[in-house]
Backbone as a chain_set.jsonl record, in Angstrom:
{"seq": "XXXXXXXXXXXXXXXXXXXXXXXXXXXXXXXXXXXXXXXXXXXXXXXXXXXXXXXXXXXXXXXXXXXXXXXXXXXXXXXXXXXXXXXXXXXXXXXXXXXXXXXXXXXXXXXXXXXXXXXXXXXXXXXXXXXXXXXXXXXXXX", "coords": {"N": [[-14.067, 25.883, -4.856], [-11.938, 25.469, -2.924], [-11.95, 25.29, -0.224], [-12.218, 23.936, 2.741], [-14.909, 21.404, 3.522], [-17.514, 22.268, 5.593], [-17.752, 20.993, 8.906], [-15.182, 18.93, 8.635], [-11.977, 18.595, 9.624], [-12.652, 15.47, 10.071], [-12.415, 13.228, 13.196], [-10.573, 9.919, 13.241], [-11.781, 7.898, 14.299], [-14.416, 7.858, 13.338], [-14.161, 6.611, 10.825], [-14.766, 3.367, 10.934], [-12.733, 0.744, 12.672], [-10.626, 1.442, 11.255], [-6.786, 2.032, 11.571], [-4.918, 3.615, 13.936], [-3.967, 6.939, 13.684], [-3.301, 6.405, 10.622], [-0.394, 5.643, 7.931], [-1.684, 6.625, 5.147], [-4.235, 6.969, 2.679], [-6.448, 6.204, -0.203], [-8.577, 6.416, -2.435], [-10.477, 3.876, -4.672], [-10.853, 4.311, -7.66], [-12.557, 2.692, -9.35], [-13.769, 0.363, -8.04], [-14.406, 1.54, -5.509], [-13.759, 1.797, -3.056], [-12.375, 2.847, -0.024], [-8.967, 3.02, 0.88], [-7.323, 2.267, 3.57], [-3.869, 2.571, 4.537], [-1.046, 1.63, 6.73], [2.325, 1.049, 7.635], [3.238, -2.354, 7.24], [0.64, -3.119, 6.267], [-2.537, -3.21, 5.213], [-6.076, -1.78, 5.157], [-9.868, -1.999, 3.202], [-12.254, -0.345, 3.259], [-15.734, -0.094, 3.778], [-17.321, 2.229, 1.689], [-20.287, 2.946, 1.471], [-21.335, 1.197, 3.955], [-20.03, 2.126, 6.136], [-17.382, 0.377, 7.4], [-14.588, -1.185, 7.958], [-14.07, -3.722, 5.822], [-14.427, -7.082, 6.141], [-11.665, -9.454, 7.212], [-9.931, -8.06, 6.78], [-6.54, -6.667, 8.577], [-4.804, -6.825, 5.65], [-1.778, -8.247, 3.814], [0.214, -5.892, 2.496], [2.598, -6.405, 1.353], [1.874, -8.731, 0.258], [-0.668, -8.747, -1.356], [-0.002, -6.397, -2.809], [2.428, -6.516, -4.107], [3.526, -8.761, -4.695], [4.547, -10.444, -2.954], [5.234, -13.385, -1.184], [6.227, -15.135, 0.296], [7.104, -13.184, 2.585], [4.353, -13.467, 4.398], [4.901, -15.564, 5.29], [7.214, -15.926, 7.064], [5.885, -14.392, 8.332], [4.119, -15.576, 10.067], [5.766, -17.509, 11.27], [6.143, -16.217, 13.478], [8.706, -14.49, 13.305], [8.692, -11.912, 12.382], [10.46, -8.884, 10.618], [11.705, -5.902, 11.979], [9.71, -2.294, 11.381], [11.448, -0.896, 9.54], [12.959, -2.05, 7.436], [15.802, -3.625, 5.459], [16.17, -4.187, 2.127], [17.791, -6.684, 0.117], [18.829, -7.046, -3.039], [19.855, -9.657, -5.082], [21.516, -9.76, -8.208], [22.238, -11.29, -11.547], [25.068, -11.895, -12.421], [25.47, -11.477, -15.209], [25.845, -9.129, -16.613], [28.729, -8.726, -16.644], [30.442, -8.509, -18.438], [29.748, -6.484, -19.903], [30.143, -4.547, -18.549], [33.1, -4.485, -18.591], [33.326, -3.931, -20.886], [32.364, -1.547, -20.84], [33.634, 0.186, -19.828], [36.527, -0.215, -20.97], [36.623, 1.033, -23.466], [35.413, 3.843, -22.83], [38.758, 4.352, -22.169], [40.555, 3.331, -23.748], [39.745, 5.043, -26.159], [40.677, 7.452, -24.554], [42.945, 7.223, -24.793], [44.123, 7.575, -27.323], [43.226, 9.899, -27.866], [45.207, 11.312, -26.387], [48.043, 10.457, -27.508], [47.429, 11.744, -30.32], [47.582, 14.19, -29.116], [49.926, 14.38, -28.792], [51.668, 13.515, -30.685], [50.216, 15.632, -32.085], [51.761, 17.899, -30.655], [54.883, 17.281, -30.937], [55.026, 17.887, -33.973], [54.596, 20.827, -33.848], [56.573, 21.459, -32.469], [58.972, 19.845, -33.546], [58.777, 19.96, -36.047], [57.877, 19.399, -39.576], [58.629, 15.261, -40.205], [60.901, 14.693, -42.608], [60.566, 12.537, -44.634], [58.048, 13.208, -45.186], [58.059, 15.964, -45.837], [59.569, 15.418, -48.529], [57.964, 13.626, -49.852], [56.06, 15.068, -50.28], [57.089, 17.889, -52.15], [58.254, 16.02, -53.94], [55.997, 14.918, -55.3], [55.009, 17.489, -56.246], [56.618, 18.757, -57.991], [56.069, 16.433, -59.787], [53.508, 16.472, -60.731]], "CA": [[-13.96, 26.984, -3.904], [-10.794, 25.52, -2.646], [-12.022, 24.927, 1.209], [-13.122, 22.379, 3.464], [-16.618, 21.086, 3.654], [-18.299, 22.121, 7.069], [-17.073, 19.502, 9.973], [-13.849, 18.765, 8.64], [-11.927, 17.545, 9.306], [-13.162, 14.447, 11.417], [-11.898, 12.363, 13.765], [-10.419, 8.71, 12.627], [-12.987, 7.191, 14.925], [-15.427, 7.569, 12.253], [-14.317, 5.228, 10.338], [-14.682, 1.836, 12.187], [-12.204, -0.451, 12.375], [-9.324, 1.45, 10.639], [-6.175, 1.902, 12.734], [-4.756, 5.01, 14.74], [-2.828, 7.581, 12.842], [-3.047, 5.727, 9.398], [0.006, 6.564, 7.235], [-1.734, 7.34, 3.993], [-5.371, 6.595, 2.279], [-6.758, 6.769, -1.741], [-10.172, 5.618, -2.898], [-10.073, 2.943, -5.75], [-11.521, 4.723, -8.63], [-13.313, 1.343, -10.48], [-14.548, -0.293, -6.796], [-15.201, 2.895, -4.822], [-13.687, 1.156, -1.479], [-11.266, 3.41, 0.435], [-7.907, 1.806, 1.021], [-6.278, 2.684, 4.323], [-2.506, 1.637, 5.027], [-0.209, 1.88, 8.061], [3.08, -0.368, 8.237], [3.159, -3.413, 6.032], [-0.311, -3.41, 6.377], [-3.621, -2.128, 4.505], [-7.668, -1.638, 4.931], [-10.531, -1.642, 2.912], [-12.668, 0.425, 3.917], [-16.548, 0.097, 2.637], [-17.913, 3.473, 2.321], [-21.615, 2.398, 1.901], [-21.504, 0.27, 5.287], [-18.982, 2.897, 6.761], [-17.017, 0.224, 8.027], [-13.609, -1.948, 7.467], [-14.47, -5.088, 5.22], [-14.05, -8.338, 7.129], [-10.538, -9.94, 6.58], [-8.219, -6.638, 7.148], [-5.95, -5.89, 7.423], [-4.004, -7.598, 4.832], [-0.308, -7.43, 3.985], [0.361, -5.078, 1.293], [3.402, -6.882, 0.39], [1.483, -9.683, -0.227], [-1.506, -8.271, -1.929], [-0.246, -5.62, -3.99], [3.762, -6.315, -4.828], [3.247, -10.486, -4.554], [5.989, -11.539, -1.792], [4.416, -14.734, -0.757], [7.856, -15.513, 1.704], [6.983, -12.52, 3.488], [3.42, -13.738, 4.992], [5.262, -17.242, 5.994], [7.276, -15.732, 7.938], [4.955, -13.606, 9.849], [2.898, -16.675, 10.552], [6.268, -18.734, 12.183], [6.878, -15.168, 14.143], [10.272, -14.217, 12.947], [8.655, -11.036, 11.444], [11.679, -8.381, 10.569], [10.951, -4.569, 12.489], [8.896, -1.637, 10.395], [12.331, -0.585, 8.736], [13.7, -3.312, 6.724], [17.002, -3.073, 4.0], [15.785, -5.092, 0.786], [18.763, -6.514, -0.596], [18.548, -8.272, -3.787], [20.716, -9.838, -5.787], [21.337, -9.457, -9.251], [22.942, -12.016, -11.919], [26.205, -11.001, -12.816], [25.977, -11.795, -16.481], [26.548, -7.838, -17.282], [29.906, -8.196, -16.277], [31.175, -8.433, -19.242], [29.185, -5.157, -20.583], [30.693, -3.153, -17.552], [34.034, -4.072, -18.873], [33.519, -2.925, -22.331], [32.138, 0.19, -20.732], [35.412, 0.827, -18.941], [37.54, -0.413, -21.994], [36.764, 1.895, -24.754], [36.694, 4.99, -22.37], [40.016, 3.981, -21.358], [41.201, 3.271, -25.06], [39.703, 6.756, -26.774], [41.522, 8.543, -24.051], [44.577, 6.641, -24.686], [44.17, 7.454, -28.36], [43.446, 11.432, -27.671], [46.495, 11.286, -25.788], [49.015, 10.132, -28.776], [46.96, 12.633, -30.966], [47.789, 15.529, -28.524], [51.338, 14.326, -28.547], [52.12, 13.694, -32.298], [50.664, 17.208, -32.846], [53.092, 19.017, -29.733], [56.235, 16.84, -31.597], [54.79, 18.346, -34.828], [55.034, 21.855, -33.891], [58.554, 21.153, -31.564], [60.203, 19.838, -34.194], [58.666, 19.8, -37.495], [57.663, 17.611, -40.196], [59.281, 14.533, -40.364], [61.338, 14.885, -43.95], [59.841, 11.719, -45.476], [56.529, 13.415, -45.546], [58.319, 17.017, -46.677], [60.207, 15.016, -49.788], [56.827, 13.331, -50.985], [55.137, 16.548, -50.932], [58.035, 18.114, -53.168], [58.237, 15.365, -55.399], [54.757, 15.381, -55.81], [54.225, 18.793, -56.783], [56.82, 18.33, -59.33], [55.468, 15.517, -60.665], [52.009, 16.993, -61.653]], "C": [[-12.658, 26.89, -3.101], [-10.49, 25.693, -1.259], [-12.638, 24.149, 1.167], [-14.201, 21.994, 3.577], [-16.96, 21.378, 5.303], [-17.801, 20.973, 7.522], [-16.032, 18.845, 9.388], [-12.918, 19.281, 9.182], [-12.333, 16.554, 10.386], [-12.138, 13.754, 12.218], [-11.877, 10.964, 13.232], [-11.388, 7.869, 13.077], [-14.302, 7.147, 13.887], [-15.168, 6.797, 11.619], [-13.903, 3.956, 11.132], [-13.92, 0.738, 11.802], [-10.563, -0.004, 11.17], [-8.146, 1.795, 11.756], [-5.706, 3.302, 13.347], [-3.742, 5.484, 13.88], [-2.296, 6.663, 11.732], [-1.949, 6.382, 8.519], [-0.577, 7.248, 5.967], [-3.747, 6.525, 3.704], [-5.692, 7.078, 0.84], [-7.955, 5.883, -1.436], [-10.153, 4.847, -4.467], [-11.297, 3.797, -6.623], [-12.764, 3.761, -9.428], [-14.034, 0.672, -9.025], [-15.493, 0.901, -5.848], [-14.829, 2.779, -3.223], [-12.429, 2.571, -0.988], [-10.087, 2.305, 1.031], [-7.058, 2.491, 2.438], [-4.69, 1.833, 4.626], [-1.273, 2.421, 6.451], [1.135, 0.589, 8.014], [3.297, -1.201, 6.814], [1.688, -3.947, 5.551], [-1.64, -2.295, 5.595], [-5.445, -2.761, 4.799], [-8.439, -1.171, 4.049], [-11.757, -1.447, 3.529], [-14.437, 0.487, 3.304], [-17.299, 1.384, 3.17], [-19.042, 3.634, 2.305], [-21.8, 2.127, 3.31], [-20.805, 1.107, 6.275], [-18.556, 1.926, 7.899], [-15.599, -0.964, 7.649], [-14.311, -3.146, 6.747], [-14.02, -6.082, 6.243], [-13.063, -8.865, 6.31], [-9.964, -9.226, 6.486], [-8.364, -6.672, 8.344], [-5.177, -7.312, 6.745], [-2.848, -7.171, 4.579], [-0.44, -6.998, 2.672], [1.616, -5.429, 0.446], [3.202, -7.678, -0.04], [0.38, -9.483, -1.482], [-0.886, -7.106, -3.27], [1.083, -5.723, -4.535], [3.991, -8.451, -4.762], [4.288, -11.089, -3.911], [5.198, -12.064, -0.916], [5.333, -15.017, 0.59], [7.489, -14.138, 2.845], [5.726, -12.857, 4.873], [3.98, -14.849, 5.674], [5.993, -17.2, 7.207], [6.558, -14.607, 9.283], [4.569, -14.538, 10.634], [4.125, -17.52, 11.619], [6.693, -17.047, 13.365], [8.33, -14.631, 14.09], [9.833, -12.765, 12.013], [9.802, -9.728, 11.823], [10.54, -6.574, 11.41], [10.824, -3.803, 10.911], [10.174, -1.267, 9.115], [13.227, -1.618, 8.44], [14.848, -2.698, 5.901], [16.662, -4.334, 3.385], [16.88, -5.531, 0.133], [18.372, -7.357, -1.74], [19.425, -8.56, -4.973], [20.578, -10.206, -6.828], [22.527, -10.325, -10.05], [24.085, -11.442, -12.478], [26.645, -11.405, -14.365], [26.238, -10.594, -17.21], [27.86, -7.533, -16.633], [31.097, -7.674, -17.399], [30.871, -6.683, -19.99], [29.753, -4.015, -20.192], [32.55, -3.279, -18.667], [34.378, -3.524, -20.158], [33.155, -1.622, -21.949], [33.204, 0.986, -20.418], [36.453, 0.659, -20.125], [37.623, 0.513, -22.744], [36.47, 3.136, -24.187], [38.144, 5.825, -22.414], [41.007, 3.943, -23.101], [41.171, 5.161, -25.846], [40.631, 7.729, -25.843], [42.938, 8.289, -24.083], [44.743, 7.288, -26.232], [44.02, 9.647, -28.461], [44.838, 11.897, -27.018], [47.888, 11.551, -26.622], [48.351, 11.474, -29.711], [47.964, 13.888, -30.296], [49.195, 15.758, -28.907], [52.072, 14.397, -29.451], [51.771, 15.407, -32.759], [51.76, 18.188, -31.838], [54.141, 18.556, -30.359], [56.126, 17.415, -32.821], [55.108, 19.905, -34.592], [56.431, 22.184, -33.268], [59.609, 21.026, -32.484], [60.039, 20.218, -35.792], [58.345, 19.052, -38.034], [58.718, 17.143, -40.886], [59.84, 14.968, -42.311], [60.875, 14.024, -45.079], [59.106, 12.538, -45.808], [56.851, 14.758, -46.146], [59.07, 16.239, -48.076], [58.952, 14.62, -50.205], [56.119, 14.274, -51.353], [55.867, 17.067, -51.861], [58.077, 17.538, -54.408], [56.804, 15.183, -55.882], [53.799, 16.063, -56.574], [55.237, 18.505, -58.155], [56.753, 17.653, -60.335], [54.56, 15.657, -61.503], [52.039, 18.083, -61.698]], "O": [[-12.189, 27.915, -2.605], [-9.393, 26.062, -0.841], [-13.36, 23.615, 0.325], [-14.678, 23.011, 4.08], [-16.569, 20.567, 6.142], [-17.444, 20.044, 6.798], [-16.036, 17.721, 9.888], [-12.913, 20.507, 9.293], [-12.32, 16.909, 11.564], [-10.977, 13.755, 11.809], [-12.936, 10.569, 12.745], [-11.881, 7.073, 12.278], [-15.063, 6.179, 13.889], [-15.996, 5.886, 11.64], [-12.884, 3.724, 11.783], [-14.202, -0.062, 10.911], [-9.79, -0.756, 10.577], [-8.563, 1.843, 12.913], [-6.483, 4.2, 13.025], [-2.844, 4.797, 13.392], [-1.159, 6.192, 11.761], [-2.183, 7.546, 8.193], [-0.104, 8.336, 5.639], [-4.286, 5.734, 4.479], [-5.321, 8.211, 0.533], [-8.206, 5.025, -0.589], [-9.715, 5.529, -5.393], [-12.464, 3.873, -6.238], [-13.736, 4.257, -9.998], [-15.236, 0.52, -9.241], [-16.694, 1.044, -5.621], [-15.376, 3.426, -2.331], [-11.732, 3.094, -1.857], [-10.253, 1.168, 1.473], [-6.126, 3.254, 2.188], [-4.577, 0.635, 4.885], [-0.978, 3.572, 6.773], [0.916, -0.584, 8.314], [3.466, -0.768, 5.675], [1.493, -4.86, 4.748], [-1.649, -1.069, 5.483], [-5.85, -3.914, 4.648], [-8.19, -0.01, 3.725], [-12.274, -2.292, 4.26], [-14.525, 1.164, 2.279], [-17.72, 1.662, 4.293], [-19.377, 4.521, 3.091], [-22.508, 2.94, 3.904], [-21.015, 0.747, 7.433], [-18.938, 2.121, 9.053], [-15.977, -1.722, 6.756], [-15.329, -3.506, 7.339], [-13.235, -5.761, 7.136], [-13.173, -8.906, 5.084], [-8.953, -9.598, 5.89], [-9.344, -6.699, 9.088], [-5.049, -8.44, 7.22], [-2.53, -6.022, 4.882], [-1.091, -7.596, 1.815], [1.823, -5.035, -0.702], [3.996, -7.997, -0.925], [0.604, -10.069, -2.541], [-1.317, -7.081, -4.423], [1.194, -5.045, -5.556], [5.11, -8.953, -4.868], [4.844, -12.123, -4.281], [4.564, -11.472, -0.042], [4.912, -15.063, 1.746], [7.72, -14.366, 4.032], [5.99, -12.608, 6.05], [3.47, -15.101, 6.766], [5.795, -17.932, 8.177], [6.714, -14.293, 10.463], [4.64, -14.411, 11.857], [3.706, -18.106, 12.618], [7.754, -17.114, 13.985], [8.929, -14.411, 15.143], [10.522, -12.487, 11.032], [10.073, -9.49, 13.001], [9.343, -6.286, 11.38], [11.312, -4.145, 9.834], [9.882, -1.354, 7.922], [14.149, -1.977, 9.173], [14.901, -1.491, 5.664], [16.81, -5.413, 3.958], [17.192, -4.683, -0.704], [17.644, -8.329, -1.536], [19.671, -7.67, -5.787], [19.659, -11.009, -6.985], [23.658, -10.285, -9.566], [23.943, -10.367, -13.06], [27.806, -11.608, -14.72], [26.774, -10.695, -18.314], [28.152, -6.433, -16.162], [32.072, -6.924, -17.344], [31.734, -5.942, -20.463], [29.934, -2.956, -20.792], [33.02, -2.327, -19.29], [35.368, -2.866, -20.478], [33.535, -0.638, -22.584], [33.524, 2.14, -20.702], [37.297, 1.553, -20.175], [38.741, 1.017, -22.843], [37.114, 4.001, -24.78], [38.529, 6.985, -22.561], [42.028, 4.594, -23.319], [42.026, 6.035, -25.989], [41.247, 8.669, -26.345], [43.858, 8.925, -23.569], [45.93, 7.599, -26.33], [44.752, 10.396, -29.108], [45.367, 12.96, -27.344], [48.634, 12.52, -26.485], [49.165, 12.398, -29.677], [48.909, 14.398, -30.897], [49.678, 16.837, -29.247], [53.074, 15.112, -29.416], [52.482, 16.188, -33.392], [52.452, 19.083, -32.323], [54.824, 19.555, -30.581], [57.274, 17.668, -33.187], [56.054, 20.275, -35.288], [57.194, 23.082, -33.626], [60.689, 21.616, -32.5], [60.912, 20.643, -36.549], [58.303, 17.916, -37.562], [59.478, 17.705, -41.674], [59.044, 15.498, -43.087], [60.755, 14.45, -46.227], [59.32, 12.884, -46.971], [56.068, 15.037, -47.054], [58.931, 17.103, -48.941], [58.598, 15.332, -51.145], [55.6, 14.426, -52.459], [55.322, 16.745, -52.917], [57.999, 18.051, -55.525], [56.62, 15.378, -57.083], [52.734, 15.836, -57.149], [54.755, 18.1, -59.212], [57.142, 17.913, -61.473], [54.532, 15.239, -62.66], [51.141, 18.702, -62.268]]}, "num_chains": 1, "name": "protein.A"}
């Protein structure tokens, strides 16, 4: 029908124990738990018991992308604010790949180049006479 059910939408206070203005929420298809998350942080939610599971919230970078270093430092308090920059560094054994990528560019256009140029000297001046005498003797040959 493509509307809301009567008394929707509710207030977050119904569910107990999740946090204020959650950014986002899905329901696990195979468990049936609702998953709320806010932050670096996430709740399950049991919807039988209508109420957070015991032990959330949990970190979601720990739990669902496995950065173990991130929980360690929460725990000595050195945790970084909500907007982090991820940098991560990457082995530089495609260096060599970049420079073949750049090489043979760099060559074919060097090689279209001479092309362009041998045929503008071709119509400028003409063909070279070597290559008009073998044609000549050629034809008279056969």
């Amino acid at each position: 029908m493509k509307t809301m059910d009567p008394g929707y939408p509710k207030p977050i206070t119904v569910w107990k124990g999740v946090p204020d203005s959650p950014q986002g929420a899905f329901v696990h298809k195979e468990n049936g738990f609702t998953y709320f998350y806010k932050g670096k942080e996430y709740w399950k939610f049991n919807n039988q018991m209508l109420k957070v599971e015991p032990g959330f919230p949990r970190s979601i970078l720990k739990d669902f992308m496995g950065c173990d270093g991130a929980m360690d430092r929460d725990k000595e308090g050195h945790s970084p604010p909500d907007d982090v920059d991820i940098v991560i560094k990457l082995d530089n054994t495609a260096s060599t790949v970049k420079a073949i990528a750049i090489a043979i560019p760099c060559t074919l256009a060097l090689c279209l180049l001479v092309l362009v140029y041998t045929v503008l000297q071709f119509k400028r001046k003409g063909a070279p006479r070597h290559i008009l005498y073998c044609k000549r003797s050629m034809q008279e040959w056969v």
